[in-house]
C-alpha positions in Angstrom: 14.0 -19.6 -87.3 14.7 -23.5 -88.0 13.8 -24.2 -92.0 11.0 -25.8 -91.0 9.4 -23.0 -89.4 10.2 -20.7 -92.6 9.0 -23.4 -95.1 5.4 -23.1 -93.2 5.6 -19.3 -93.5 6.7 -19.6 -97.2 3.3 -22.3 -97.9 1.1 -20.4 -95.6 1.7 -16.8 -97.5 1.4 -18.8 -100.9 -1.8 -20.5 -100.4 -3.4 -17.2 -98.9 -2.3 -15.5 -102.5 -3.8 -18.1 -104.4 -6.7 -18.0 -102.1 -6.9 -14.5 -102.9 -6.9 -14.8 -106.7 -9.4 -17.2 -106.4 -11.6 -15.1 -103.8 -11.0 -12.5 -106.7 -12.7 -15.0 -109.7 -15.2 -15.8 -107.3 -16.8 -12.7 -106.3 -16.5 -11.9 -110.1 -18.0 -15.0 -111.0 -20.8 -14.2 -108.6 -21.6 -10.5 -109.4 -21.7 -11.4 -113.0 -23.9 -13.9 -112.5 -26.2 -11.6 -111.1 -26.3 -9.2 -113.6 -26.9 -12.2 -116.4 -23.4 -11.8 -117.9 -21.2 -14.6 -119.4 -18.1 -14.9 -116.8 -16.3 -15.9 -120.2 -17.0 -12.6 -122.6 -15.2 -9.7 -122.4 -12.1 -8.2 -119.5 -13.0 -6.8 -116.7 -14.6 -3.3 -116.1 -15.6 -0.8 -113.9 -19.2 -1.0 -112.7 -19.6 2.5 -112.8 -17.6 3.9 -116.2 -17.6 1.1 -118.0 -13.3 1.2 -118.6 -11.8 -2.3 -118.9 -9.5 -2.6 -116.1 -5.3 -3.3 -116.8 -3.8 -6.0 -115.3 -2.3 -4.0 -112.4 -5.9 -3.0 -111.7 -6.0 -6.2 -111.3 -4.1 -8.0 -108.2 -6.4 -9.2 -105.0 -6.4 -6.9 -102.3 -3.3 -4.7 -103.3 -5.0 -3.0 -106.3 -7.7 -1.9 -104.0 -5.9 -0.8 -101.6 -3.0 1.3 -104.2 -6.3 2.6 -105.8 -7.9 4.1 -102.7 -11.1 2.0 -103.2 -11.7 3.9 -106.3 -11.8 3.6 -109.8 -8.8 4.8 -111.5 -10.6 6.6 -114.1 -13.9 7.9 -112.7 -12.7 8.1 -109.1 -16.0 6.7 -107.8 -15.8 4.2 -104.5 -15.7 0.7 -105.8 -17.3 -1.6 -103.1 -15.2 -2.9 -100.2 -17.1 -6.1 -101.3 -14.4 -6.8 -103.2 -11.0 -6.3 -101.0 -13.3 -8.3 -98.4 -13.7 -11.4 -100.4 -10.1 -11.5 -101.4 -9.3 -11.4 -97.8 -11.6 -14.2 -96.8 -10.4 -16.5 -99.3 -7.0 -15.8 -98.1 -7.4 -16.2 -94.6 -9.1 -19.5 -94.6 -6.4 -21.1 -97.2 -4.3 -20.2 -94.9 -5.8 -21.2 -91.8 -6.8 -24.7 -93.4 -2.8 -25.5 -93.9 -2.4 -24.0 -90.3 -4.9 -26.2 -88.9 -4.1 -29.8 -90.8 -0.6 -28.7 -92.1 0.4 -30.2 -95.8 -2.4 -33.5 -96.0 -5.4 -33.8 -98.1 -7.4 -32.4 -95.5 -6.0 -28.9 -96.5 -7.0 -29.7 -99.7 -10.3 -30.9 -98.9 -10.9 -28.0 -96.7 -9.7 -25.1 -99.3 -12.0 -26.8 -102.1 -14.8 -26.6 -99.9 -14.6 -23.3 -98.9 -14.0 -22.0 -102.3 -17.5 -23.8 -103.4 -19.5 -22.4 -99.7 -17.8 -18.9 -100.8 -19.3 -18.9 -104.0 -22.9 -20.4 -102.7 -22.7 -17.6 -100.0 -22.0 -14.5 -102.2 -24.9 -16.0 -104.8 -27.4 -16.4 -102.2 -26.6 -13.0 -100.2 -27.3 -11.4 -103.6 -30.2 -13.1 -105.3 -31.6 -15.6 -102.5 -30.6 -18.7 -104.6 -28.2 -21.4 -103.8 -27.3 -22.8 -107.9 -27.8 -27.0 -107.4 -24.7 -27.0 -109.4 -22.5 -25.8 -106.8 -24.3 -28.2 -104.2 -23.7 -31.1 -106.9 -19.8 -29.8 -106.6 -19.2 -30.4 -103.4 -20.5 -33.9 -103.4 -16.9 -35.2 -104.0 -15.7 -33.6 -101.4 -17.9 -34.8 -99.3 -17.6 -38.4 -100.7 -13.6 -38.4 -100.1 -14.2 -36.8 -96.8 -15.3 -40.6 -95.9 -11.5 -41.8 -96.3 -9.4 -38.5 -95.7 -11.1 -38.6 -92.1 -11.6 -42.2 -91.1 -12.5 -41.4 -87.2 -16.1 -40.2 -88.5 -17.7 -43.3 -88.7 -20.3 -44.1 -91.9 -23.7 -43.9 -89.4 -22.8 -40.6 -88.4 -22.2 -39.2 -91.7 -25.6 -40.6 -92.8 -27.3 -39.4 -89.6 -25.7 -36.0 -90.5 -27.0 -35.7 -93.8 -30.5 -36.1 -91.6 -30.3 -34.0 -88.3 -31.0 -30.7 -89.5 -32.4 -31.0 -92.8 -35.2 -33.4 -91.9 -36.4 -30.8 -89.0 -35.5 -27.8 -91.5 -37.9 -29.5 -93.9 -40.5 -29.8 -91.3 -40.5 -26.2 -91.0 -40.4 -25.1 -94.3 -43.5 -27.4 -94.8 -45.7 -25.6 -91.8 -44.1 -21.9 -91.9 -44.2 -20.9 -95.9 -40.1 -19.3 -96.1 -38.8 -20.3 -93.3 -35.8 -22.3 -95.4 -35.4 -22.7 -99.1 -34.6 -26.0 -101.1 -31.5 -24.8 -101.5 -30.5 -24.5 -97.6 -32.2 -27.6 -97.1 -30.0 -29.4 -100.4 -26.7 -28.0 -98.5 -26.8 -29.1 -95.4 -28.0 -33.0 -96.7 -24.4 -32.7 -98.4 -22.5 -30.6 -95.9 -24.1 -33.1 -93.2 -22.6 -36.3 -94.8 -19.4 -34.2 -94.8 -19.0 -33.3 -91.4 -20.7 -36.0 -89.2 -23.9 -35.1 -87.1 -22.3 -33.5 -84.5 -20.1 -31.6 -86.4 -23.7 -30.6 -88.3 -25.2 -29.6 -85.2 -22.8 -27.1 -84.4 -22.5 -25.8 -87.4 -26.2 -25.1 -87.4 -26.3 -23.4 -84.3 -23.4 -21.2 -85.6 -25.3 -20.4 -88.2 -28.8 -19.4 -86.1 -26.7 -17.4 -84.1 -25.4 -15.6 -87.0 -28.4 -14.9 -88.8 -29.8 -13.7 -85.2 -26.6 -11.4 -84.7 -27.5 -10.7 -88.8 -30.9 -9.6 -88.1 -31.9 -8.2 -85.4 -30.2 -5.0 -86.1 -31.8 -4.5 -89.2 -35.2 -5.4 -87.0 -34.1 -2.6 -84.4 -32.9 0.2 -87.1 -36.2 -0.9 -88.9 -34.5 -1.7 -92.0 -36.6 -5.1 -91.7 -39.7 -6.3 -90.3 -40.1 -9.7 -88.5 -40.6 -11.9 -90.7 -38.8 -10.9 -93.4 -36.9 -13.7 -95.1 -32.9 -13.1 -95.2 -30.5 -15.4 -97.6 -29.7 -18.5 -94.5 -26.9 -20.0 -97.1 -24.3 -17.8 -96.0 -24.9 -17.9 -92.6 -25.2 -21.9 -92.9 -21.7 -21.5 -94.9 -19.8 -20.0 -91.8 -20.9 -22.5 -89.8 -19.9 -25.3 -92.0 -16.3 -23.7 -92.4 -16.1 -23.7 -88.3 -17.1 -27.1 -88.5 -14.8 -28.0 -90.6 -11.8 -26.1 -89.5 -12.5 -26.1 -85.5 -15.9 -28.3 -85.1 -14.2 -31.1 -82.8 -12.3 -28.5 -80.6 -15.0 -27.0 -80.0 -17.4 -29.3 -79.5 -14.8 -30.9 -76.9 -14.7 -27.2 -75.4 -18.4 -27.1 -74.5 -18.1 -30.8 -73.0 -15.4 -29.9 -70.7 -17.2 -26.7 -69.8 -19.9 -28.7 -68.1 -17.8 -31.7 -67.2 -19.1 -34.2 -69.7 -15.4 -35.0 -71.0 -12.0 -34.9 -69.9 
């Protein structure tokens, strides 16, 4: 291996362990939000027993792993929730340096799915998207407008329009069908990613709540019509915007000959 290739290894393995730390004060962040605690009082501690955790209880995804899944003290399971997040974070730190190597895209693109992490673990657990994370990722969408020139202005502004204009629609005739919040989120992640770029990512995501869904509907662990938290299925889709949206887009062109 050239020092090149081993300089790439060396970044990508060191910005999918700070991903993972930061996957780790995220989920954290979240669950304690939930329960109405301050994410500034007190050390960690096991859900179940109560015992603060040490510091080697402590590492993303190893200490899980060591521990068996299970607190160290009281042996019950602790929720793979947490090992799953850490991994997440990881892989798409990682995969942003991969994909635009060392430029403030991979920058762009790890701050942004930090804040779509933290919207989609919130939302899966209390159906509520917190404006203040929306209102964080306005600057990212704002410098998005110089780190990639080649999406013109219009189609920025026609992004931030495309699906949240007919998602308002909808939510106005058919009482649930999307919450402010979804609707707020995609106005921003539209300007972000261009209209077509929005587009897929919004068919990624009805295609994920679908797959979501309609097993619960066929185990009869939900009716039809029951409402299910959109924002993280909306956040996937953003990320594969972001990360693959033009590739792919170019992809379904070429499959029925409408580009070269």
């Amino acid at each position: 291996m050239n020092e090149q290739t081993v300089l790439n290894i060396f970044i990508t393995v060191f910005l999918a362990a700070i991903g993972a730390c930061v996957g780790s004060f995220i989920n954290a962040t979240a669950l304690r939000r939930v329960q109405g605690i301050s994410n500034i009082s007190g050390r960690s501690k096991c859900p179940y027993c109560g015992q603060a955790l040490r510091w080697f209880e402590l590492i993303p995804v190893f200490s899980w792993l060591l521990q068996g899944g299970r607190c160290r003290f009281c042996k019950k399971c602790i929720s793979p929730r947490y090992i799953l997040v850490e991994l997440i974070t990881a892989t798409l730190s990682a995969l942003s340096f991969i994909r635009y190597d060392l430029t403030f895209m991979t920058v762009l693109t790890i701050g942004v799915a930090f804040i779509l992490l933290a919207v989609a673990l919130i939302d899966f657990d209390i159906r509520e998207i917190p404006d203040g994370l929306i209102i964080a990722l306005i600057p990212f969408a704002i410098a998005a407008v110089w780190v990639q020139p080649h999406i013109e202005f219009i189609s920025r502004g026609l992004g931030m329009l495309v699906v949240s204009v007919p998602m308002l629609i909808l939510a106005l005739i058919i009482n649930g069908a999307f919450g402010g919040g979804d609707i707020k989120l995609i106005i921003v992640c539209g300007f972000l990613l261009g209209w077509q770029n929005t587009l897929l990512a919004f068919f990624i995501a009805l295609f994920s709540a679908g797959c979501f869904s309609i097993p619960l509907i066929v185990k009869g662990k939900a009716k039809k019509g029951t409402q299910i938290a959109f924002g993280p299925h909306l956040c996937l889709g953003v990320m594969t915007g972001l990360l693959y949206g033009r590739e792919m887009i170019l992809w379904y062109l070429r499959l029925f000959g409408l580009a070269q």
